[in-house]
Short mmCIF file of the C-alpha atoms (twelve columns), coordinates in Angstrom:
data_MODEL
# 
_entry.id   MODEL 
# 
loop_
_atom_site.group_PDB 
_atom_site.id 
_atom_site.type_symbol 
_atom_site.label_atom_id 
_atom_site.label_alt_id 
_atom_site.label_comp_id 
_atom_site.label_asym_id 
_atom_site.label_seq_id 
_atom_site.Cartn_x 
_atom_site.Cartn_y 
_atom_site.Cartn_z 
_atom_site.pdbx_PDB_model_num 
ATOM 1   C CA . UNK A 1   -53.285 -245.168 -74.581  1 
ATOM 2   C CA . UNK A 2   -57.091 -245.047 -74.014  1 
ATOM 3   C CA . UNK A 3   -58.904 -247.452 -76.293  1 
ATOM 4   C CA . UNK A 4   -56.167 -250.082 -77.007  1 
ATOM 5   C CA . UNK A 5   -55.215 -253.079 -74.865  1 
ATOM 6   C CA . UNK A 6   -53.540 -256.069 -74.479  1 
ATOM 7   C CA . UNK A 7   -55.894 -259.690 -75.000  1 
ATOM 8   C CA . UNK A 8   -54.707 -262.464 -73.313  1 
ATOM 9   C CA . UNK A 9   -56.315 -264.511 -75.035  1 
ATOM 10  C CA . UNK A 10  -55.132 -264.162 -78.688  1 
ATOM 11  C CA . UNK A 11  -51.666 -262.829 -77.448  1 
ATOM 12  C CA . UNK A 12  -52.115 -258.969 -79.471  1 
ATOM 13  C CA . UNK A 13  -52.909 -255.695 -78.763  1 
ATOM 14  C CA . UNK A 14  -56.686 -254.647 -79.882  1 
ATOM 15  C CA . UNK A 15  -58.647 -251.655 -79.392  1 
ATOM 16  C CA . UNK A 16  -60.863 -248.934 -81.562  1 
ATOM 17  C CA . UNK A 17  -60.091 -245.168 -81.138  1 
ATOM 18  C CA . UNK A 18  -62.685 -242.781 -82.967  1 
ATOM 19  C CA . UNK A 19  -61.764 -241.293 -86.517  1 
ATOM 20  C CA . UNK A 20  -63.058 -238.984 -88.984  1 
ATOM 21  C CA . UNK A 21  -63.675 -240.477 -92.666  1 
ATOM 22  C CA . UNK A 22  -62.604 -237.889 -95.413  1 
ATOM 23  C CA . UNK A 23  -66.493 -237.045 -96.037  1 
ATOM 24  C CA . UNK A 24  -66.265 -235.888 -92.043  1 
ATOM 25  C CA . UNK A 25  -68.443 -239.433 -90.677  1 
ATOM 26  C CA . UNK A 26  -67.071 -240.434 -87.098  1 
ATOM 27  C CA . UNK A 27  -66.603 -244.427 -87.020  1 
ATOM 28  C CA . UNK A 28  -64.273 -246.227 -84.735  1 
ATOM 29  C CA . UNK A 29  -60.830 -247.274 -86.291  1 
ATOM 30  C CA . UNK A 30  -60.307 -251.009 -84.969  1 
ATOM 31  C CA . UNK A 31  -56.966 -251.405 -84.588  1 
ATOM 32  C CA . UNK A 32  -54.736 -254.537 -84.361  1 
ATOM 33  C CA . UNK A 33  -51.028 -254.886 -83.395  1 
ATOM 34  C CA . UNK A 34  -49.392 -258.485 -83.746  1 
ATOM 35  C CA . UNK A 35  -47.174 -258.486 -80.490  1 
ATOM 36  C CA . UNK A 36  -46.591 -260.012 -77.153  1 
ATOM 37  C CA . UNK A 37  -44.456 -257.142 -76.228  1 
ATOM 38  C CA . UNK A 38  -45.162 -253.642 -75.355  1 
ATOM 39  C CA . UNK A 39  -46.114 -251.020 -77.770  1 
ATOM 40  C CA . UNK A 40  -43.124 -248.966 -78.232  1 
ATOM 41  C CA . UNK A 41  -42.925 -245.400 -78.593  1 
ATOM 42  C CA . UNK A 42  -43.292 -245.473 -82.300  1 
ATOM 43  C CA . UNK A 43  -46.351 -247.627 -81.890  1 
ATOM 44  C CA . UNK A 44  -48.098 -244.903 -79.541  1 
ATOM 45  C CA . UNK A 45  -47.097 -241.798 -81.656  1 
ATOM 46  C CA . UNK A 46  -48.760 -243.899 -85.011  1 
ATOM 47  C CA . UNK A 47  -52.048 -244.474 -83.114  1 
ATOM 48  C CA . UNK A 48  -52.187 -240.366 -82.515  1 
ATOM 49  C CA . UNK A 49  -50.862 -239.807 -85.965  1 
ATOM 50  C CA . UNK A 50  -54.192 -242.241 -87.382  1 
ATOM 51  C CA . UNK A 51  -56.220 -240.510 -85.010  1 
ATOM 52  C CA . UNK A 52  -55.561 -237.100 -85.973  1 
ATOM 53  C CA . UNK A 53  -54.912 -237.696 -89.701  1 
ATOM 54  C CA . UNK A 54  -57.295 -240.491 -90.777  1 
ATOM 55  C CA . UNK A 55  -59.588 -238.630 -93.230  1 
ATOM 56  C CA . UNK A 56  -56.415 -237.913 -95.371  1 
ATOM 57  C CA . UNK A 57  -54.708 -241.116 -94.751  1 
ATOM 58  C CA . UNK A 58  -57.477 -242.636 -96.112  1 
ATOM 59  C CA . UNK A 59  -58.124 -239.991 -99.095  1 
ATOM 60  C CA . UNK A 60  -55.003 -240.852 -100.012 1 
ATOM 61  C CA . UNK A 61  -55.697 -244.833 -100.405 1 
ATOM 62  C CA . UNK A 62  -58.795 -243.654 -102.416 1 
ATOM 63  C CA . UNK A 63  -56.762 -242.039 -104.719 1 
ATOM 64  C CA . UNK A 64  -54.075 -244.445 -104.870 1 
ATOM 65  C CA . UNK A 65  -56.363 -247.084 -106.051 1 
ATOM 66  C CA . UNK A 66  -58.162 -244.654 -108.633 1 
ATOM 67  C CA . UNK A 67  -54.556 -243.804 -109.969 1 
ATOM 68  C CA . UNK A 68  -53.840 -247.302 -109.671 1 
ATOM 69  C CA . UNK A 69  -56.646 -248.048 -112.778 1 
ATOM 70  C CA . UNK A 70  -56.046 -244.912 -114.429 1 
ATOM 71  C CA . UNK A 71  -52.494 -245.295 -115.295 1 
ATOM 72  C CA . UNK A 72  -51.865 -248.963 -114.958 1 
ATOM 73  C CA . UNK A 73  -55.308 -250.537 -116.168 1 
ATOM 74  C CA . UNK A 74  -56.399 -251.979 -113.412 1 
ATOM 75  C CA . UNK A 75  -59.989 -253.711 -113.739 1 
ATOM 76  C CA . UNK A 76  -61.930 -253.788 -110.660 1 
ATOM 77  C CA . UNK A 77  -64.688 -256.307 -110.640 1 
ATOM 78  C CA . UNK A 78  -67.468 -255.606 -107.758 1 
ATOM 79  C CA . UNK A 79  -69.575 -258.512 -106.078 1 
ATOM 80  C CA . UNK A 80  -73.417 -258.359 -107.203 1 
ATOM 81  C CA . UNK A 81  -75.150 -259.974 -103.869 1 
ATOM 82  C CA . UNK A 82  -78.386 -260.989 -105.483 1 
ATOM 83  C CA . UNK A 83  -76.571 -262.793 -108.652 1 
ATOM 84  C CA . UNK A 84  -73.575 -263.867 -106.628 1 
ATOM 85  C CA . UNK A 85  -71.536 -262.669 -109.363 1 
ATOM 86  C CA . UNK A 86  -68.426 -260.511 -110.062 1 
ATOM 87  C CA . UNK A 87  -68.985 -257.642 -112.503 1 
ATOM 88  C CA . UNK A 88  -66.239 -255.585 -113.896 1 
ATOM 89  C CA . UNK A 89  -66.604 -251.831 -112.872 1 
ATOM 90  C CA . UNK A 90  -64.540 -248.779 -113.946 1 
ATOM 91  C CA . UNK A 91  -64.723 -245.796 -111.583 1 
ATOM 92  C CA . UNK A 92  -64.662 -241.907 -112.879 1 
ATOM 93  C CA . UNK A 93  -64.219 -240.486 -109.284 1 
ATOM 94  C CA . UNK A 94  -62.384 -241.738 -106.793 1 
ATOM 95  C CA . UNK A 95  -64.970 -241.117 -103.987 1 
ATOM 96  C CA . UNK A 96  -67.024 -244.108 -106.108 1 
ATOM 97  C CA . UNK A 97  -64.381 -246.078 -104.617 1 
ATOM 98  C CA . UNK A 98  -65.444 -245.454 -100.624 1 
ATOM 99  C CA . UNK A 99  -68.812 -247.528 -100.761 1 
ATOM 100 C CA . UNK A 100 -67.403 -250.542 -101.912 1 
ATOM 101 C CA . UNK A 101 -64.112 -250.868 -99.600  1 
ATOM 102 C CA . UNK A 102 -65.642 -252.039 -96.644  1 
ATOM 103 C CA . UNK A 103 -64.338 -251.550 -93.122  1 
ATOM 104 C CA . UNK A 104 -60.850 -249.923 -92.578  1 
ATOM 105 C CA . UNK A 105 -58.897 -251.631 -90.178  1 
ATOM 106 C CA . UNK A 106 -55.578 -250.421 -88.628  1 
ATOM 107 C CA . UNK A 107 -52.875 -252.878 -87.873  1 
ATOM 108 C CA . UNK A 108 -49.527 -251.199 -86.423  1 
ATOM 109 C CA . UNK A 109 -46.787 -253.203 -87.917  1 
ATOM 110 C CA . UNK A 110 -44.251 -253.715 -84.835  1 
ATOM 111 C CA . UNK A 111 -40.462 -253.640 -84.906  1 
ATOM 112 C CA . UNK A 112 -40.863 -251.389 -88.307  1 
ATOM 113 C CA . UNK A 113 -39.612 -248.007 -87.126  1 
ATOM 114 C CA . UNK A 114 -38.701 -244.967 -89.050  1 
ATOM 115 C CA . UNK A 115 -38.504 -240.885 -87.836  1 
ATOM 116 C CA . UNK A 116 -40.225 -242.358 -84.938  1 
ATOM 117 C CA . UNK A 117 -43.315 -243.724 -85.898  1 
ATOM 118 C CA . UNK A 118 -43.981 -247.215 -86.939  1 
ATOM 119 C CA . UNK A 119 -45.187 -248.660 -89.941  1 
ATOM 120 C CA . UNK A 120 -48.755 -249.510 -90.621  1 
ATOM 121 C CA . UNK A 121 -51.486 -251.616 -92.851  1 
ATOM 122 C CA . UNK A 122 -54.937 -250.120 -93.566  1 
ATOM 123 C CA . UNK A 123 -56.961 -253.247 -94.354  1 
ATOM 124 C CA . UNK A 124 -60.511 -253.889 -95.292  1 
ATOM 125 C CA . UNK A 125 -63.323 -256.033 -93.650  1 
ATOM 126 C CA . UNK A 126 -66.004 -256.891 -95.869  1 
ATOM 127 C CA . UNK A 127 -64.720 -255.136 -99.305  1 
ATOM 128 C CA . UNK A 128 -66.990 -255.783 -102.351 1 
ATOM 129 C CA . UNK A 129 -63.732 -255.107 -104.887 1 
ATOM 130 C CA . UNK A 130 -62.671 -258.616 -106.046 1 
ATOM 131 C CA . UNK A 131 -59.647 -258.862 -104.828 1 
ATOM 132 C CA . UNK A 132 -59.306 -262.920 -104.020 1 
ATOM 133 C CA . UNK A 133 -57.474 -261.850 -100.503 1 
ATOM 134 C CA . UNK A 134 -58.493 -258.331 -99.491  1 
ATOM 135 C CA . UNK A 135 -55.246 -255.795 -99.718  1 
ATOM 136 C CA . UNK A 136 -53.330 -254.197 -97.677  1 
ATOM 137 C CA . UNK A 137 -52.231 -250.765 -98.251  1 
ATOM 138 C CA . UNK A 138 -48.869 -250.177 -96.201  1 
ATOM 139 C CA . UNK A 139 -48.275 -246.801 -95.078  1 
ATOM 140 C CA . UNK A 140 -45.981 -244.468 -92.955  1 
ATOM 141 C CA . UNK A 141 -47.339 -241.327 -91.962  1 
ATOM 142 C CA . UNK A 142 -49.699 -240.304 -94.795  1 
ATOM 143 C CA . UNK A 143 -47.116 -242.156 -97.411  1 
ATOM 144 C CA . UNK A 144 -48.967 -245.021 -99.433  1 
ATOM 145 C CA . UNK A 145 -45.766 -247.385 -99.878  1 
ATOM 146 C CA . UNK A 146 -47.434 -250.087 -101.596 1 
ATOM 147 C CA . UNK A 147 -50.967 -251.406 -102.027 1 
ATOM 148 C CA . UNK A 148 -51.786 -255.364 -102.717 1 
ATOM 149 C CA . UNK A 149 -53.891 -258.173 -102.443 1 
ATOM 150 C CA . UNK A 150 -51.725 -260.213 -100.252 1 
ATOM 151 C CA . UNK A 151 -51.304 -260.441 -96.241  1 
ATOM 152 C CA . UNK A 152 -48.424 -258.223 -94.851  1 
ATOM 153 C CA . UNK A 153 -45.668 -260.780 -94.196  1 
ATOM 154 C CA . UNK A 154 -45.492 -261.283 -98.336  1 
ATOM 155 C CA . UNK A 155 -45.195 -257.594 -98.833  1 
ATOM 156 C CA . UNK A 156 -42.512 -257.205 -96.180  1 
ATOM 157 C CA . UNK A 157 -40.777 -260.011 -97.507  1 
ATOM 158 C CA . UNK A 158 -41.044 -258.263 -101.284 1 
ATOM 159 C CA . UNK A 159 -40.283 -254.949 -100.712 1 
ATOM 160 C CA . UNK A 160 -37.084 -256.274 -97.992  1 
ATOM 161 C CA . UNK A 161 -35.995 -257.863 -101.186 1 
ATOM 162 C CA . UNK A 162 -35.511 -254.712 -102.505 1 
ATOM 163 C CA . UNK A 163 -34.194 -252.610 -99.563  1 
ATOM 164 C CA . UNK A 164 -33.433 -254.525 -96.532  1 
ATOM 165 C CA . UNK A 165 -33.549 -250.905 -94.425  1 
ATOM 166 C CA . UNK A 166 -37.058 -250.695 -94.230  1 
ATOM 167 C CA . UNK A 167 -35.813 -247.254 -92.408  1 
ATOM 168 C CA . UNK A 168 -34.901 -246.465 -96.409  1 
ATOM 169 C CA . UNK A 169 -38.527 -247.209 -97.483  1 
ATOM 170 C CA . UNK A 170 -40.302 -244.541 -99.247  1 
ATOM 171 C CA . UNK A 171 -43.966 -244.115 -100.649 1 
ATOM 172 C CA . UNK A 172 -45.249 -245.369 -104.177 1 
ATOM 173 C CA . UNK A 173 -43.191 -248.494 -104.558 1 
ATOM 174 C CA . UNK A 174 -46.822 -249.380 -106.418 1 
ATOM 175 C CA . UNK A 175 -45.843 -247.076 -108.934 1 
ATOM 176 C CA . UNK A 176 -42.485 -248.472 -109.716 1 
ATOM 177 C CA . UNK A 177 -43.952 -252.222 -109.235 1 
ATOM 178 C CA . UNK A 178 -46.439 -251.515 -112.191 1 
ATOM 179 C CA . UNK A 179 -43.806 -249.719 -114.520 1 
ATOM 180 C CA . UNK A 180 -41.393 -252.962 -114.359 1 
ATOM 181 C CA . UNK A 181 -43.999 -255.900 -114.514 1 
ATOM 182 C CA . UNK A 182 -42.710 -258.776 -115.536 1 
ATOM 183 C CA . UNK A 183 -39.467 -257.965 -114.881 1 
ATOM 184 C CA . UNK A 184 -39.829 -256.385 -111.425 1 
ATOM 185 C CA . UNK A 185 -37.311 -258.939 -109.905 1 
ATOM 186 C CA . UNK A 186 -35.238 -259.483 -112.541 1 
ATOM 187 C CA . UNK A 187 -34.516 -255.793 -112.397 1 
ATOM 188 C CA . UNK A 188 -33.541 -255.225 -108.402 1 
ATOM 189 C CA . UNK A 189 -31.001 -252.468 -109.102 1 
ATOM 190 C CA . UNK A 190 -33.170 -250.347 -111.270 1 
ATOM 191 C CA . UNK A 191 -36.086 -250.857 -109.078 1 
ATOM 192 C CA . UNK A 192 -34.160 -250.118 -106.054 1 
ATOM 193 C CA . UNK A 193 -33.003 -246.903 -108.063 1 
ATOM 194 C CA . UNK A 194 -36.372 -245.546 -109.119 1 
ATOM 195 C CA . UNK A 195 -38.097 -246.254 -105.849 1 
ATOM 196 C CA . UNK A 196 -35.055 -245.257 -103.452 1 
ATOM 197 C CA . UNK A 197 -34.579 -241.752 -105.293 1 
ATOM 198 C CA . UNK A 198 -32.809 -240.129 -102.033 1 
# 
């Protein structure tokens, strides 16, 4: 596929393919896949799906993370450059949220098929939230399956803890995450319940 090949030298696949933001801007996507191997057909039909559907892809993580403080209290704190300070910041809109995200990055998660496309990460370069390691919002098709502040292996690992089928994977495990808390792993059946409601 034009604009993606395979480096040599750090042993991935890297490329940018043009994308429209949701407020119509053209930027090229980076994208990132963490393989020796080819890119299967999965892998391919992803980087069209992106391509054609970023502006609501990304829509959606806008509104994930504005649902994500409205119904769960999450405080976002935003990094002042001429204080070099964090100061807490509570959006009413979730288009307040674009400015401060950074650069979207796409990493193709290989070996995690399902209907024919692969999962994926949108990551961010340069985000002014303070979130101590960036997030990571893991997606399939337009589906945000979970959003965090860790690197992907982690959230694999989690959410195979839950459902070893990743083919069984559906979107807002975020949702059920925040309802159980403290008790999210405690609770494996009833999380696997709410989450896996097919």
């Amino acid at each position: 596929m034009e604009g993606i090949n395979y480096s040599d030298q750090y042993r991935c696949w890297e490329g940018q393919i043009n994308v429209k933001h949701f407020d119509g801007e053209v930027f090229s996507l980076r994208i990132f896949v963490d393989s020796t191997n080819s890119l299967t057909e999965a892998d391919y039909h992803t980087l069209t799906y992106v391509k054609e559907h970023f502006a609501e892809i990304y829509e959606n993580i806008l509104h994930t993370l504005f649902e994500w403080q409205q119904s769960n209290g999450m405080t976002f704190e935003v990094f002042d450059e001429e204080k070099s300070t964090f100061d807490r910041i509570l959006f009413d809109s979730k288009e307040e949220i674009h400015p401060l995200l950074g650069e979207p990055i796409l990493e193709i998660i290989p070996g995690y098929e399902k209907e024919n496309l692969s999962y994926y990460c949108i990551r961010f370069d340069h985000c002014l939230l303070s979130i101590e390691h960036g997030f990571n919002a893991l997606c399939h098709k337009n589906d945000v399956i979970e959003i965090e502040a860790c690197e992907i292996i982690p959230l694999l690992e989690a959410l195979s803890y839950f459902e070893k089928d990743y083919s069984r994977w559906e979107k807002d495990f975020w949702k059920v995450k925040f309802k159980f808390n403290a008790e999210l792993y405690s609770e494996r059946d009833a999380v696997r319940e709410m989450w896996l409601k097919n």
